[in-house]
N, C-alpha and C positions, 0 to 999 in steps of 0.2 A: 719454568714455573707452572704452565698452564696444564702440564700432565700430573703433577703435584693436584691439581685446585678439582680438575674435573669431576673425580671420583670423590672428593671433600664435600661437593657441593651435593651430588647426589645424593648422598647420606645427609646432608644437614634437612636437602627438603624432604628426606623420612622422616626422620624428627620433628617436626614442625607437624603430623599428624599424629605423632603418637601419646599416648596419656601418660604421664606421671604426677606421681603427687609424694610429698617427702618432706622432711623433718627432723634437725635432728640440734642445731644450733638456731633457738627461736624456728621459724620456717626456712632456714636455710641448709643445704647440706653443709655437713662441715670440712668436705676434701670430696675432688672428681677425680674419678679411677681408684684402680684397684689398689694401687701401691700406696700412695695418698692416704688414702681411706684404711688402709691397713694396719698402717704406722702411724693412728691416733689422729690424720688431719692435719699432719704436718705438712710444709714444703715452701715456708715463705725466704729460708737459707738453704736450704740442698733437696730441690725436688728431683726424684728419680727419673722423671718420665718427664716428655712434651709436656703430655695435657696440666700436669700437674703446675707444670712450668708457666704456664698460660692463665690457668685459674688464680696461683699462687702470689706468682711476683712474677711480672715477664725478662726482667731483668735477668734472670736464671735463665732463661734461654743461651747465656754466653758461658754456663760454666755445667751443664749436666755433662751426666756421662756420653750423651747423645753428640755431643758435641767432637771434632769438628761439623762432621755431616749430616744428613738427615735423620728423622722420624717421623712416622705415623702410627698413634695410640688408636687403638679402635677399642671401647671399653662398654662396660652396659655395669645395672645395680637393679639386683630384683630387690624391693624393697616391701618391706610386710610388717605395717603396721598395727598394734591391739588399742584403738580406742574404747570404752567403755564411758558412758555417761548416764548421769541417776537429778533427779528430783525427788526430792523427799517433803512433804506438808501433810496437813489435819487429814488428806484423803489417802495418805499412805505413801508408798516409793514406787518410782517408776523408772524404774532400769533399761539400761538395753544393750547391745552390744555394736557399732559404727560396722556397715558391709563389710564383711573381710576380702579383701584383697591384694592380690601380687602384683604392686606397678613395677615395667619395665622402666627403667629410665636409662637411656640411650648417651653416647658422648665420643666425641673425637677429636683428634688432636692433631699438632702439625706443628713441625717445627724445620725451617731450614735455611742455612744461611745464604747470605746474598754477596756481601766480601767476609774478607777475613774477620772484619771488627761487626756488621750490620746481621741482624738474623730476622728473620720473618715469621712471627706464630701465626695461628688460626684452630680456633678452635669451636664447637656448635654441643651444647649440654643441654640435660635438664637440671638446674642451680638451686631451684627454692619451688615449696609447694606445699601444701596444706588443704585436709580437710574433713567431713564427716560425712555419713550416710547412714541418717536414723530411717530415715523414710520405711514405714508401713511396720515401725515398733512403736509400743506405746508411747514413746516419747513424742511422736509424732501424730498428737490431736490435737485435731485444730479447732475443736470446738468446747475446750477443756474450760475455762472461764464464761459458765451460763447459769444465768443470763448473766450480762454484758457487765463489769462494771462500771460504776456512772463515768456518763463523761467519754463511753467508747459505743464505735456506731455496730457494733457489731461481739458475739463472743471470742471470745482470743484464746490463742493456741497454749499449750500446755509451757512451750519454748518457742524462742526465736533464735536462729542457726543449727536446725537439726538436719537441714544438709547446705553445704558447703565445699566449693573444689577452687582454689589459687593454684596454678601452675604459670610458670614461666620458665620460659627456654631462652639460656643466652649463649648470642654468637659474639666473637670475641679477636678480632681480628688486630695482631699485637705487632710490635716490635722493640727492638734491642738494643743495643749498640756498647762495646765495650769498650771502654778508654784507655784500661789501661790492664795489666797481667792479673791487676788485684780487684777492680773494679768494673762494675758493669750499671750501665741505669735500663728503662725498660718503660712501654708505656703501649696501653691496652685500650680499645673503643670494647664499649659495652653496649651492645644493642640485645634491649629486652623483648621478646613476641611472648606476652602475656594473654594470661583468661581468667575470669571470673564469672562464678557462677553460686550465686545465694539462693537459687531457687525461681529466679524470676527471670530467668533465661541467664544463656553464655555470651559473655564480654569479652572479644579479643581487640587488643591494642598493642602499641610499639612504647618503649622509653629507649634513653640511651645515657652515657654514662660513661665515667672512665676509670681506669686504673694507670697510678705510676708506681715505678718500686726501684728499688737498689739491691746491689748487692757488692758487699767487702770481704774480700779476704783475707785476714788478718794474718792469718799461717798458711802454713798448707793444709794443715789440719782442722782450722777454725774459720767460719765463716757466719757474718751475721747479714743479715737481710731486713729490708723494711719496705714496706705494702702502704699506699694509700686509695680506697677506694669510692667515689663521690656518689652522692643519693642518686637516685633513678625512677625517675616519677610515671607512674602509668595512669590516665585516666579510665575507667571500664564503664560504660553507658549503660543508664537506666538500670542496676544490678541490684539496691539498697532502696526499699519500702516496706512499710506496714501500713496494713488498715488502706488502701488504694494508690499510698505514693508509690511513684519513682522515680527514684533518682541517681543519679552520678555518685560514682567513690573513686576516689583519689587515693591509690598507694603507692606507697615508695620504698622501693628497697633502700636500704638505710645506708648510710657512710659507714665506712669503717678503716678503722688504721691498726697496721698488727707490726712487731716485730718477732725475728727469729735467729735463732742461735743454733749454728751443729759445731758438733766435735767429732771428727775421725781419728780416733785415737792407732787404729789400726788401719793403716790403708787401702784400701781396696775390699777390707775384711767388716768392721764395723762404723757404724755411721749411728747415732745418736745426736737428736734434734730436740727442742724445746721451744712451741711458738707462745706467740701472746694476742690476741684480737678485741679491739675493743667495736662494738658496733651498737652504734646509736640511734636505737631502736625510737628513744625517746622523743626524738624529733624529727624521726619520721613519718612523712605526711600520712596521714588512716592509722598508722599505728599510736601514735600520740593521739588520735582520738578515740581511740578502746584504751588508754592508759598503760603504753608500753612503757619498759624503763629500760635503759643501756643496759646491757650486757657484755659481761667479761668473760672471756674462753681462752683456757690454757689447753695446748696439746703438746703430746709428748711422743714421743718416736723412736723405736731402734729397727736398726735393720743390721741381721747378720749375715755374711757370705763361708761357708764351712769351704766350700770349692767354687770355684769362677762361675759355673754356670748357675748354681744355687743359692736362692735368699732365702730369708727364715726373717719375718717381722711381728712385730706386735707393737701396742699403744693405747693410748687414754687418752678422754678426751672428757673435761669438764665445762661446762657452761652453766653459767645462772639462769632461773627462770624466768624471762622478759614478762609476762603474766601478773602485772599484779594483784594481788586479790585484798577483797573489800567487804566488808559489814556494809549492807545497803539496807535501807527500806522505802517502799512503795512510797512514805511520806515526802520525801527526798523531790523536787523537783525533776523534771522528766530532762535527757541529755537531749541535744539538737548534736547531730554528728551532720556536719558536711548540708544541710539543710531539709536534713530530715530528721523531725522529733519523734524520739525511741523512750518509750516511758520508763522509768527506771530499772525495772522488774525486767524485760524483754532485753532493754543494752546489758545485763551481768549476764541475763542465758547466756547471751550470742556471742559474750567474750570467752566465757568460760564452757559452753557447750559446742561452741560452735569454731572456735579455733584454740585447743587445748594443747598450744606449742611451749610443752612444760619438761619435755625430755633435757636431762641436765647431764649423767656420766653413762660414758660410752667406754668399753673394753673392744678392742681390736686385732686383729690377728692373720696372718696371710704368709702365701707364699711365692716364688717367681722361679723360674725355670729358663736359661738361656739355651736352648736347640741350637742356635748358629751364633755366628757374630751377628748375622742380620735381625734374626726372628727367639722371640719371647712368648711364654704365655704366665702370665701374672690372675693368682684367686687372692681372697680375701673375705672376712668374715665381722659384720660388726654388731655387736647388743648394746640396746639403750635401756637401761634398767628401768623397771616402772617407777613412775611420779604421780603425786596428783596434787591436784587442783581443785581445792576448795572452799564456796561462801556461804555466810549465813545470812539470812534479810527477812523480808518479808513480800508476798508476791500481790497478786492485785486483786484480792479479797482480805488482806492483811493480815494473814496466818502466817507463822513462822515457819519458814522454806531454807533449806540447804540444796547447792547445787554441786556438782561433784563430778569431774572428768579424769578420768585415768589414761594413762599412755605408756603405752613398751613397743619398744620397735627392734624389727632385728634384720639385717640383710646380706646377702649373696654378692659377691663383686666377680669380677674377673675381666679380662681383657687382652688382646694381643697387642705388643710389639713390632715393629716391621722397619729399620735402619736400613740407610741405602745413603 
């Protein structure tokens, strides 16, 4: 086992320096690796790969194609998001366009058994991540409200959350065990090494958490699967003030419970899956105080094989917008989030300009290549169609204001393989 873990470990404390930031389900990815991510997000009944297996349901670890013997996923997702965000009042529009950039985000997997019935995952990702970069566009004045209005010690910024970075990296060190030819259960530790950063420095902290899952197989050809995933609470110090506070925020990755259904109608040859996830955004911690609401995500999956060493996949992948949006005005009493009071006008920017997690359908598409029995190399391609995000209110001179955040995202997968 320990020549298995050495080389895992090395790569995981890469990652733990490297940046990602990403979006596509509320601020979560919606599937790690290429294969996954390919075939719309699927893999909570028939994940292709380790990692997937890991992320998914770990209980799959008893029934992939991987199986009986080993694997190592080694995967990455260039990820390149368009955010754009606008203010609009009596002094005109004030547009801009969020830093463009390409995050790497890195991932590996592992998967191997221990007896015939017991298997051992492990796995180190970047899972969820969100954010913006107005800094030095209009958007970004900080002396926009002068003088002051009453009742504030100071003039106030045009927005609050015009820059913003959430990233979290989870390691995931899982296990299996299969009962019986038809059945398998599975069950997953989730350790989060998070950061935050609103502008007033970078927060890193730990959560932890878990994952169990099942899986059945009803034929040979059918098998269903179910995921349950528990909240995962991060504290991030001092990261959440206006006007001289700071203070603590508290977020949580949310629970979520999914099931899933595949059909191999043709064996070996096509594979067609259909997941469900429900993740409740709503009650979790920092999210339920910017007024998240639960989210439903359906994904959909095919993969085809023309000849043994060739796939050909594609997929979809819908989710609702967690984002509520609101008619506000400045008259409205001011929010207290977490023990910091945000006046009304400042708490709708910072939901709506400052985490614009509104991406809802995704098209997917990929391919995989078996070189050997041992070694693969697996691409993939996914677009998030643009969304937006829009309120009407009044800001803190009491002119009617509209705020407005759009989002497209598009990204590069690929990954290798390596059975042994």
């Amino acid at each position: 086992m320990r020549r298995y873990l050495s080389p895992f470990f090395a790569v995981f404390f890469v990652l733990l320096f490297m940046g990602f930031a990403s979006a596509t389900n509320g601020d979560n990815l919606m599937a790690i690796g290429p294969i996954a991510r390919s075939m719309g997000g699927v893999g909570i009944a028939a994940p292709q790969d380790a990692i997937s297996a890991v992320f998914a349901n770990p209980a799959a670890m008893c029934f992939g194609p991987y199986c009986p013997g080993a694997e190592v996923n080694f995967a990455g997702t260039l990820f390149m998001p368009k955010v754009d965000g606008s203010v609009t009042n009596a002094s005109g529009t004030f547009s801009a366009s969020s830093d463009k950039k390409v995050y790497a985000i890195p991932a590996i997997g592992l998967s191997v058994p221990i007896t015939n019935e017991w298997r051992f995952g492990l796995s180190a990702y970047g899972v969820s991540g969100l954010g913006v970069d107005y800094r030095g566009t209009t958007l970004d004045n900080g002396g926009f409200f002068t003088p002051p209005p009453p009742g504030f010690p100071g003039p106030g910024p045009l927005v609050a959350g015009e820059y913003t970075q959430l990233q979290i990296m989870k390691f995931s060190p899982s296990i299996s065990y299969q009962v019986s030819n038809n059945l398998s259960l599975g069950l997953g530790v989730h350790i989060d090494y998070a950061n935050l950063d609103l502008r007033n420095g970078s927060s890193f902290n730990y959560g932890i958490g878990a994952q169990i899952g099942g899986i059945y197989k009803i034929t040979d050809a059918v098998t269903i699967g179910a995921t349950y995933v528990t909240p995962q609470e991060v504290t991030y110090k001092n990261v959440l003030g206006f006007f001289g506070q700071s203070n603590d925020l508290k977020l949580a990755q949310p629970q979520q419970a999914g099931l899933g259904l595949s059909f191999e109608p043709i064996r070996g040859v096509l594979l067609l899956e259909v997941d469900g996830k429900w993740v409740n955004w709503a009650n979790a911690k920092g999210y339920d105080d910017f007024d998240w609401k639960d989210q439903w995500v359906l994904a959909l999956g095919a993969q085809y094989k023309p000849t043994k060493q060739l796939a050909i996949r594609a997929g979809y992948n819908y989710g609702n917008n967690p984002v509520k949006e609101h008619d506000f005005t400045t008259a409205a009493p001011a929010t207290t989030v977490q023990g910091v009071t945000m006046p009304t006008y400042y708490y709708e920017t910072f939901r709506i300009i400052g985490f614009p997690a509104v991406a809802k359908q995704h098209v997917t598409m990929g391919l995989g290549y078996e070189i050997s029995n041992r070694f693969a190399l697996n691409a993939g391609y996914t677009h998030a169609f643009k969304e937006t995000l829009s309120e009407n209110g009044t800001n803190l001179f009491g002119q009617p204001t509209t705020i407005e955040s759009t989002l497209s995202e598009d990204s590069i997968e690929f990954g290798i393989t390596w059975r042994f």
